[in-house]
N, C-alpha and C positions, 0 to 999 in steps of 0.2 A: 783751390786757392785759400792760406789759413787765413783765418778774421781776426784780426789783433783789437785785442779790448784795451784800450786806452787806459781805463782807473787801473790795472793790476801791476804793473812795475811798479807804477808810484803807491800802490799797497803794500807792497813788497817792503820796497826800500825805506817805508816807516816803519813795519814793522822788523826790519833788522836795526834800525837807530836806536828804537824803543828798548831794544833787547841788548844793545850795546849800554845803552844808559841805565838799565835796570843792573846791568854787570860792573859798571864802575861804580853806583852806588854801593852794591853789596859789598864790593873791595874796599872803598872809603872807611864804609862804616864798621867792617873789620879792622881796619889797619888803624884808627883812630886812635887818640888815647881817653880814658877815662873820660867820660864829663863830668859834669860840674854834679850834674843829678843823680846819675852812679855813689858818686862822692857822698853824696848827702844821704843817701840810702845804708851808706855803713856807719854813719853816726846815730849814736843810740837816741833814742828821744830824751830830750830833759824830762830829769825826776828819774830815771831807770841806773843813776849812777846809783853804787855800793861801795861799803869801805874794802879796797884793795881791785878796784875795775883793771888797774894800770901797769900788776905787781907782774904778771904772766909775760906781759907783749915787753916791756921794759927792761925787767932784770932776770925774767926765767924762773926756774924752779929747778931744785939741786938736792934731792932728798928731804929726809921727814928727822925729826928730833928722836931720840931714843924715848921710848916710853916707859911709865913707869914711874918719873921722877916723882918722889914725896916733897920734895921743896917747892913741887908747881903746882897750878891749880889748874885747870883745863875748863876752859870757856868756849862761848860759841860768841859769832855776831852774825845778827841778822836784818834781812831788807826785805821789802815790799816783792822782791823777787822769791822769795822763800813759799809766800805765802802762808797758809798756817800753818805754825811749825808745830810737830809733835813733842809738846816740852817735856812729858812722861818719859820719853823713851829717851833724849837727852839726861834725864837726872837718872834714869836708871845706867847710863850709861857712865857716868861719872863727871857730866859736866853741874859744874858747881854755881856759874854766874854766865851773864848772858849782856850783850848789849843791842839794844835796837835802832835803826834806823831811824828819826824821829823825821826831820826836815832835809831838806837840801835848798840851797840862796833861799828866795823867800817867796818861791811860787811852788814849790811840791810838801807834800805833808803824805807819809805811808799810808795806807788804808787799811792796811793792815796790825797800823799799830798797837791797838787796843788788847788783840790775840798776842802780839807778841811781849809785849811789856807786861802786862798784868800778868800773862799766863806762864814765863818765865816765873815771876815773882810768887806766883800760886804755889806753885810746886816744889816752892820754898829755896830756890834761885837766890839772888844777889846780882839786882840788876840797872843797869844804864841805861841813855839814850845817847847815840850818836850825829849830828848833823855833818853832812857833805855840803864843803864849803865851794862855791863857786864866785872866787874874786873880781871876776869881770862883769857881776849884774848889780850886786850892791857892795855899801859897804859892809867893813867886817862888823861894826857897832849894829847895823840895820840887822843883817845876819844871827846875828848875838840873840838880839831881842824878839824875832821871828822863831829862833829855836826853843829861848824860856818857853814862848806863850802857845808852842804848840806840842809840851811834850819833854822839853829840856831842861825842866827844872828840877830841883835837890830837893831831899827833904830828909831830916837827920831822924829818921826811922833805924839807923845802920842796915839797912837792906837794897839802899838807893847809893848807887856809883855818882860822883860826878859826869858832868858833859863831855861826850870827847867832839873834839873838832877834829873830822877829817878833812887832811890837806893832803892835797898829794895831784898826780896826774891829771889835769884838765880831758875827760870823754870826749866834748864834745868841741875839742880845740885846739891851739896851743898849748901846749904843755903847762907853761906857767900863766896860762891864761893874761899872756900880753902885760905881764908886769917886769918892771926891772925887780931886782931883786932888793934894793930897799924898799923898795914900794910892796913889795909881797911882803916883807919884813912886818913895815905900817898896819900893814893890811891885816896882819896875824896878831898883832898887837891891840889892834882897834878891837876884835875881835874878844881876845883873851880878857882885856881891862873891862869891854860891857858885861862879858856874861857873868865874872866876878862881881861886879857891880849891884849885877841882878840876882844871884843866887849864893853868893859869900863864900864860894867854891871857885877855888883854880882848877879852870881844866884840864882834862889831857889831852894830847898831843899823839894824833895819830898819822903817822909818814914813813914814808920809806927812803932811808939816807942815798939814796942818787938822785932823785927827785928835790932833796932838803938840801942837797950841795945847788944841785943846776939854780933851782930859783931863788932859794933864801943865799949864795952865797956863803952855807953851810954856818951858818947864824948860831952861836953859843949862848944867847942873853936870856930864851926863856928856861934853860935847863932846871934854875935853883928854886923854883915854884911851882914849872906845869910838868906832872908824872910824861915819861914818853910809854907809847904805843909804837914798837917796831912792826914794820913788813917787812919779811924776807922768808919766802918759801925753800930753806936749807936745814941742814941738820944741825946748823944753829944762827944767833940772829946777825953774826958779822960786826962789821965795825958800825959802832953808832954815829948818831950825829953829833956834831960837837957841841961839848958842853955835858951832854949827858954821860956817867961815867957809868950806869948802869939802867935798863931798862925796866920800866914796872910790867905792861905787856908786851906779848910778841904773838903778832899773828903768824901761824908758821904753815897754813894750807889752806886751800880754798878747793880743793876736795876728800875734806873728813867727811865721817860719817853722819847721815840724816841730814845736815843742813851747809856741810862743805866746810865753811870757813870756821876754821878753829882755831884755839889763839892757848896761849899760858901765861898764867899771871907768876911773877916772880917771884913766888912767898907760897905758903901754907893758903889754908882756910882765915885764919884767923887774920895774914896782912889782908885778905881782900874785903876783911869785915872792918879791919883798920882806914884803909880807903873809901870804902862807905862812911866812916862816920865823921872823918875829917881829920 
């Protein structure tokens, strides 16, 4: 006669529930979309931005410039991302001037600035600082005077560039970093009038004209004071933004040699010792 054990069907039949619900989870959490935390795992950390994060994902890359030109001068720019750069083998290379990463809004400062400003300048360079503007944590005056006092400042040695303020692509956001476009307008403005204020130098203007259409509204008004700094990784720098009828630089790669981003200044030796001196 068999002997039926009472607790085994209902073993059974939890562990095939347990097995069905272990299988619609896995199917859920396949089929899902993104979350929120995924999400925020592809945003860089603040302070990791650099001038041109935005130039690749947004408008591509189409060629390299013919080399060679004696009317240009060949520059690097560089970030906290570089690390220490080898500036020896830059100047033996033919680059002539350099710009560095100094600030970004007014919570990051390079760590590596030190190596790269001075030791650019060492090597008998001709060099800048650049600050990465982020309009949505302060403003562009508060910005201004974060970048003098940590790195941004001029000094009429003729070996010291002005400020460049890069604007361009928001990393870690909205593109225009949740501004209308008179307000980014203000916003570059507030900026440009402090740091002149503070260092007796118009800055440059570093953007890339899709970016300068989408948020400024493709804004003509700083052209006749602040030099532009073009993006565009092509075999040349395309149509400018408005207002400017010709470009002082152009970054034209973000993988040249030793330190990637390479840029051409629009003149000889002598305009970028011009621009150094004012």
């Amino acid at each position: 006669m068999p002997v039926h054990r009472s607790g085994t069907p209902h073993r059974l039949r939890l562990l095939a529930l347990g097995t069905l619900l272990a299988a619609f989870s896995l199917f859920s959490a396949l089929s899902a979309p993104p979350s929120s935390a995924s999400s925020a795992a592809d945003t860089p950390a603040r302070g990791s931005a650099r001038m041109g994060i935005g130039v690749l994902a947004h408008d591509g890359q189409a060629g390299t410039p013919n080399t060679g030109d004696a009317t240009q001068t060949e520059g690097v720019d560089v970030s906290g991302h570089q690390g220490n750069v080898a500036w020896s083998t830059l100047w033996s290379s033919g680059v002539k001037w350099a710009y560095t990463k100094a600030t970004e809004g007014t919570y990051y400062t390079n760590p590596y600035f030190a190596q790269q400003y001075n030791g650019s300048y060492n090597v008998g360079m001709i060099r800048g600082a650049y600050h990465f503007a982020t309009p949505d944590t302060t403003s562009g005056a508060t910005q201004a005077n974060y970048f003098v006092d940590h790195g941004g400042g001029w000094s009429g040695d003729g070996r010291t560039l002005p400020g460049t303020l890069d604007i361009e692509w928001n990393p870690y956001g909205a593109a225009c970093y949740g501004k209308t476009q008179s307000a980014m307008v203000s916003w570059i403005s507030s900026f440009l009038t402090q740091y002149k204020a503070r260092t007796g130098r118009d800055a440059v203007i570093y953007t890339a004209t899709s970016w300068w259409s989408d948020c400024t509204g493709n804004y003509g008004g700083f052209a006749s004071a602040n030099p532009l700094w073009i993006a565009r990784y092509a075999s040349d720098p395309g149509t400018l933004p408005s207002g400017w009828s010709y470009y002082t630089i152009w970054q034209y790669t973000s993988s040249g040699p030793t330190v990637g981003d390479h840029d051409k200044f629009n003149g000889g030796l002598d305009r970028v010792r011009a621009l150094a001196n004012g």
